[in-house]
Structure formats: structure tokens, C-alpha cells
C-alpha positions in Angstrom: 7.3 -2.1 17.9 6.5 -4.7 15.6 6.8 -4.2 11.7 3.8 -4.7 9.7 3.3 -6.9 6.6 0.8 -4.8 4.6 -0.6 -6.3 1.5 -1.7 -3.5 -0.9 -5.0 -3.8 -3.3 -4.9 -1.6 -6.3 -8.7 -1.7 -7.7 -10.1 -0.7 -10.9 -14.2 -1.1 -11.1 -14.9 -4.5 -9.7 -11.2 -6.3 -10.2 -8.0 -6.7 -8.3 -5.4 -4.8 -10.7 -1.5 -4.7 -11.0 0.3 -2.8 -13.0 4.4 -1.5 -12.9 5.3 2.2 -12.1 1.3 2.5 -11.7 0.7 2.0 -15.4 0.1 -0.8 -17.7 -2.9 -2.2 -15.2 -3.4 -6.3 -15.9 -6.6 -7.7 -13.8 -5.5 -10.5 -11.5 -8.9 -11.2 -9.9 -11.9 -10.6 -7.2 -9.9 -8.4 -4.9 -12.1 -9.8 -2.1 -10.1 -13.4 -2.6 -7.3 -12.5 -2.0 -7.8 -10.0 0.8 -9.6 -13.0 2.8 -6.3 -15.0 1.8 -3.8 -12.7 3.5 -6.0 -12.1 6.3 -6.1 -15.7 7.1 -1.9 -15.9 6.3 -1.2 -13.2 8.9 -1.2 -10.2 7.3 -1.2 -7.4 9.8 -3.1 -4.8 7.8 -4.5 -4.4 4.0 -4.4 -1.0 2.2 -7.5 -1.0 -0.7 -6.7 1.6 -3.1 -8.9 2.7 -5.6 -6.1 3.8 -8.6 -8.7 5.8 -10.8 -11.0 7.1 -8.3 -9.1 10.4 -8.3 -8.6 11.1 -12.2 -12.5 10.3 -12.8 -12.9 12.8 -9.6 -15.2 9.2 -7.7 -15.3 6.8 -5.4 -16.7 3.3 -6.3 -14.7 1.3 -3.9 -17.0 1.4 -1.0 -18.9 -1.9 -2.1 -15.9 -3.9 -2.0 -15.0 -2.3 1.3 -17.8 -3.1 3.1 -17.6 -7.0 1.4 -14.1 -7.4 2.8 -14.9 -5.7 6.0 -17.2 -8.2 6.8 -15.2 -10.6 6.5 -11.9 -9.9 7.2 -10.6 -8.9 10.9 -7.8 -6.7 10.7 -7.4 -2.8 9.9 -8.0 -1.8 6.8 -6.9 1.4 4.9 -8.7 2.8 2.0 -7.3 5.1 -0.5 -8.8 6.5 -3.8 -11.2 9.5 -4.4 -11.5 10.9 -1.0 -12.5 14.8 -1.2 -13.3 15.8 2.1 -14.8 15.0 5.5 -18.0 13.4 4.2 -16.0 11.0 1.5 -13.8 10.2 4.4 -16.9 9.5 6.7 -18.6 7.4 4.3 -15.1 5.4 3.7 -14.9 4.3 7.8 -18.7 3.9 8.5 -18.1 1.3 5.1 -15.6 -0.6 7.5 -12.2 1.0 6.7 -10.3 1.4 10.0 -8.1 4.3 8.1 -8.6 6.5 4.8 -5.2 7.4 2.8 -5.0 10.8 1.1 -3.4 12.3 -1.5 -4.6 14.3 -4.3 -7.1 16.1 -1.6 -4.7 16.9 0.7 -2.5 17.9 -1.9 -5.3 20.7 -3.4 -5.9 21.6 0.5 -3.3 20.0 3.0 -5.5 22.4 5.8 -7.6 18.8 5.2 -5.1 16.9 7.0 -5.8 18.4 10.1 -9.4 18.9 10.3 -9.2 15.0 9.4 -7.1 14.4 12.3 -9.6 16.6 14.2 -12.6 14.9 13.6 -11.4 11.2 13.3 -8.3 11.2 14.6 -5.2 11.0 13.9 -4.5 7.3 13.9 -7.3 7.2 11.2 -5.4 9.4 8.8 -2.3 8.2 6.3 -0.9 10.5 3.9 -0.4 8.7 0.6 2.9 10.2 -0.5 4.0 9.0 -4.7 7.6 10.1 -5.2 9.7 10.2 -8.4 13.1 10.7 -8.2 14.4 13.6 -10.5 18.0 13.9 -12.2 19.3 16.4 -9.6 18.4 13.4 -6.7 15.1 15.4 -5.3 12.1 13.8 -5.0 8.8 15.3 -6.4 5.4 14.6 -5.0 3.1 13.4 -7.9 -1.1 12.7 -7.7 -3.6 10.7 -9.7 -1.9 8.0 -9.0 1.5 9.2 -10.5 0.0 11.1 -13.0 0.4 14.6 -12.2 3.2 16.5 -11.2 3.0 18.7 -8.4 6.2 21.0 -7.9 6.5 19.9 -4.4 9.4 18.1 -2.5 8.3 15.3 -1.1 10.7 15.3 2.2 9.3 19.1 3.1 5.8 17.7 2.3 6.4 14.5 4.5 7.0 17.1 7.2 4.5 18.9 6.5 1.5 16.5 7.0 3.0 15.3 10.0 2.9 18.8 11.6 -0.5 18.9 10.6 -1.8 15.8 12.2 -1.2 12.9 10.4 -1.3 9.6 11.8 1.1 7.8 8.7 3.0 8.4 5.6 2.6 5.2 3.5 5.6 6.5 0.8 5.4 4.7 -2.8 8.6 5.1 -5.6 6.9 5.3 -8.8 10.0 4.7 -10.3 10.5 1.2 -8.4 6.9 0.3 -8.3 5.9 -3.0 -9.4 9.5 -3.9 -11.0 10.6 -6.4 -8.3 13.9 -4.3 -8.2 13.8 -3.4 -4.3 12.4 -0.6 -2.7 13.9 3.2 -3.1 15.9 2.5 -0.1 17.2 6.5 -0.1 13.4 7.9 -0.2 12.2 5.8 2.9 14.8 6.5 4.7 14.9 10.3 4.3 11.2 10.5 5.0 11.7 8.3 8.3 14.3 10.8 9.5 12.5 13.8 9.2 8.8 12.7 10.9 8.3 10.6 14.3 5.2 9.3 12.6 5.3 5.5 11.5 6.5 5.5 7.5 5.4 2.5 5.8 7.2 1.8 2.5 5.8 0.8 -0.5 7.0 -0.2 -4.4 9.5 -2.5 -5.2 9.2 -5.6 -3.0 10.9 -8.3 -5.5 12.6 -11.0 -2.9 12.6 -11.2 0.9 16.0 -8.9 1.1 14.2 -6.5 -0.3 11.9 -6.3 3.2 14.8 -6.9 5.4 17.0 -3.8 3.7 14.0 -1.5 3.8 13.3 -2.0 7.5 17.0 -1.7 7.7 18.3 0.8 6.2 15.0 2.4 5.0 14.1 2.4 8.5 10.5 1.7 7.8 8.1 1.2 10.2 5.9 -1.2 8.3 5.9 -2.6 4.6 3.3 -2.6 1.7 3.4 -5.8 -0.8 1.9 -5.8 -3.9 3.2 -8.2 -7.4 5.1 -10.3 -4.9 2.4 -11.4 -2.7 -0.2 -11.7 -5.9 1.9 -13.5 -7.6 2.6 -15.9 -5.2 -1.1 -16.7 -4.6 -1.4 -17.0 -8.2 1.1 -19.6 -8.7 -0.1 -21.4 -5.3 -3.9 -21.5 -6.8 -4.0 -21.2 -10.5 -7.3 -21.9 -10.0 -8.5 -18.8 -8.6 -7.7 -16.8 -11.9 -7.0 -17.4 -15.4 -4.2 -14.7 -15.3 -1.8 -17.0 -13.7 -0.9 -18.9 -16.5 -0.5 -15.3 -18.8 1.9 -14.9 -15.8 3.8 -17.5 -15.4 4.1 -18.2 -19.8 5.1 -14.2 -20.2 7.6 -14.6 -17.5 6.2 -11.4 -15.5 6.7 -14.2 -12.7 10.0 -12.8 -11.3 9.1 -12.4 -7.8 10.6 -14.3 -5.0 7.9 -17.2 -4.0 6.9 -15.8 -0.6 4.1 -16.0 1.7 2.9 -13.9 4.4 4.2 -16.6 6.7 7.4 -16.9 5.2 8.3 -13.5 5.2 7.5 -13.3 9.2 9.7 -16.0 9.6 12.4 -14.8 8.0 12.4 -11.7 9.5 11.7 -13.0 13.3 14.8 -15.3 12.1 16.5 -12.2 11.5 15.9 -10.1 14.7 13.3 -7.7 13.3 10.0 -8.0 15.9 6.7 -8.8 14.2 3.6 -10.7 15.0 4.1 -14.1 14.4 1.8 -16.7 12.3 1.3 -20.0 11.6 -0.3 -21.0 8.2 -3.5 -22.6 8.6 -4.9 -24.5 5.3 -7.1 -21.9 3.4 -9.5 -22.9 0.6 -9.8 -20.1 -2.1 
């Protein structure tokens, strides 16, 4: 199988957002630039997530979804504010190819397979935010790290995949949006204990980062946030007024990489995935 390069799209209202361990949100731009940008760069999936959809209990992502999903030909996940059947009905027939869950399925995990049911299972990814406690458990958290939940994540990750999920996508809230590497340990105990593809997400700082996750994590695919924005950013300046805050602040501590360079690296490397060659893109 061939890993996947997923960018990941944190939204707030109308505007791309980034923050680090999911708090402290900067806006970076129109989220539908850049998805066009790693669509054309070979990204093999993008994952839209709406960050407050579930703490103000709504879903105002659709719009953009059905924006990017015109233009834009590769799968594309949406997270953020799904409830039930009909929110998840609403999310594909707005162009998403999957829906990620979390706080729902959390409330009623008996959601996770009627999902799988009705849409199937490819359609459904479990959204799974982990912080990592003294003792060395993981706890599930929702709301977009928010709220604590009492439940081990590795006995929840094997949980939703009994009940007929398609996915994890697993995020360290502790590593997310540092640039410090992934929570190598975390992916790698959820891939061992589900045949389902895990896709790991928070941390991504340098293109070892990738390669050790896939590794060692055993991860299926990969989910890129700061390092891919950033490196847009600093390629066209022009396309938001963020990038010089960036760059000045230092917050630009990310390995310069493309889409395209990452691939490379990694085909370089023996690790399968589809290949691409850049084409000139115009933001």
C-alpha cells in the first residue's frame, strides 16, 4: 500500500486557522487556497476540520466544502460538528468523500456503526485526540482537546474498529502544532491493536519526522498541518499577510518542505507512495 500525504485544514468561520496543542488559533488565510495548492502538489487526501463546530454544538463548514469540492479532485474528509446520520448526510452530499467523528461518537459510539451501515465503512474515520498522562496512558479528549473523557484511547481505538470504522486518524495534543515530531509511542500502539489504516497526525516539524512515524509509528498515512502552511506561506507571501508575522516572530521553525519533496524523499527511502511532479501553480 501506498502512504498517504494528508494535508489537514483547521477552520474557524470563514479562515484557514493554526494554532499549537489546538489552542492559541492564528488565521493564515482562505482555506480554499491552499487546499487547491496541495491538490495541484500531489496531496493524496485533505482532511477539513471545523475546530469549534462541536463546542458551539454547529456546523458551518459545509460552504467551504462544497467550494473546494468543486474544485479540487481528490478525497476529502470533513470533521467538526457532526451529530448524527443526517449531519453526516449533509457533509458527503456537500462533496466530502469521508466525515470524521469524535465528540458524537464519543456521547454514542452505537453511531459508529449505523454510520458504517448506512454509508459505509470506508466513509467513516474516527477522530481520536490523545493526551498523554503521567502514568504513560493515554486519555481520549473531545471539543477539540477540550474535554476530558475518562476513556483509554488504545481500548477506544479498538473499540470503533469493532464497530465498523473505516480509519482512526490519531492526533497528540501534546505534540500538536510544536514541530517536535509525532507521539511516535501513541501511533504505534493504536496501529498494533486495529487492522484498520491509522493515519497520524500532530507534530510533523522536518521530513524525519514522516519517515519515523511510518517507521516506527507504523502509520498507514500522515496528516500535515504548520509544516505544509508554513511552507506555502514563505513560498507566496503574497497570498497572506500572516507570513511576514511568521517569519519576524520566528514561529517559522518548520523544515521547508513541499508535498513533492516529501514524496521524494520517502520513494528515495523505500516507503511506496504515489509519486508527483510539481507543476507551476499560480495562487
Amino acid at each position: 500500500m501506498n502512504v498517504r500525504i494528508i494535508p489537514r485544514l483547521d477552520i474557524k468561520g470563514p479562515n484557514l486557522v493554526k494554532g499549537i496543542n489546538l489552542e492559541g488559533l492564528r488565521v493564515l488565510g482562505k482555506p480554499e487556497i491552499f487546499a487547491a495548492y496541495y491538490s495541484k502538489m500531489g496531496a493524496d487526501e485533505l482532511f477539513y476540520m471545523d475546530i469549534v463546530a462541536s463546542l458551539y454544538e454547529r456546523n458551518n463548514i459545509l460552504d467551504i466544502v462544497k467550494s473546494t469540492s468543486n474544485h479540487t479532485f481528490i478525497p476529502l474528509t470533513v470533521g467538526g460538528g457532526l451529530r448524527n446520520l443526517e449531519d453526516i448526510r449533509d457533509a458527503l452530499h456537500a462533496g466530502a468523500d469521508k466525515v470524521a467523528l469524535n465528540t458524537a461518537v464519543i456521547r454514542n459510539p452505537q453511531l459508529i456503526k449505523e454510520a458504517a451501515e448506512r454509508f459505509g465503512s470506508s466513509t467513516i474515520v474516527i477522530s481520536i485526540e490523545a493526551k498523554k498522562h503521567p502514568n504513560g496512558h493515554y486519555e481520549a479528549y473531545t471539543d477539540c482537546g477540550r474535554e476530558r473523557t475518562n476513556i483509554e484511547v488504545i481500548e477506544w481505538a479498538q473499540k470503533v474498529a469493532e464497530l465498523g470504522a473505516g480509519e482512526i486518524i490519531v492526533t497528540s495534543i501534546d505534540n500538536e502544532g510544536t514541530g517536535q515530531g509525532y507521539d511516535y509511542e501513541l501511533t504505534q500502539k493504536v496501529s498494533q491493536v486495529v487492522s484498520i489504516p491509522v493515519i497520524a497526525c500532530g507534530g510533523a516539524g522536518k521530513i524525519d519526522d514522516i519517515k519515523k512515524v511510518i517507521l516506527e509509528g507504523y502509520a498507514d498515512a500522515v496528516s500535515l498541518a504548520s509544516m505544509l502552511h508554513y511552507d506555502l506561506i514563505y513560498r507566496n507571501p503574497d497570498i497572506t499577510t500572516y507570513a511576514i508575522e511568521t517569519i519576524s516572530n520566528g514561529l517559522f521553525r518548520f523544515e521547508k518542505m513541499s508535498i513533492v519533496d516529501i514524496k521524494n524523499h520517502l520513494i528515495n527511502n523505500g516507503i511506496n507512495c504515489r509519486p508527483h511532479v510539481e507543476e507551476p501553480y499560480d495562487c
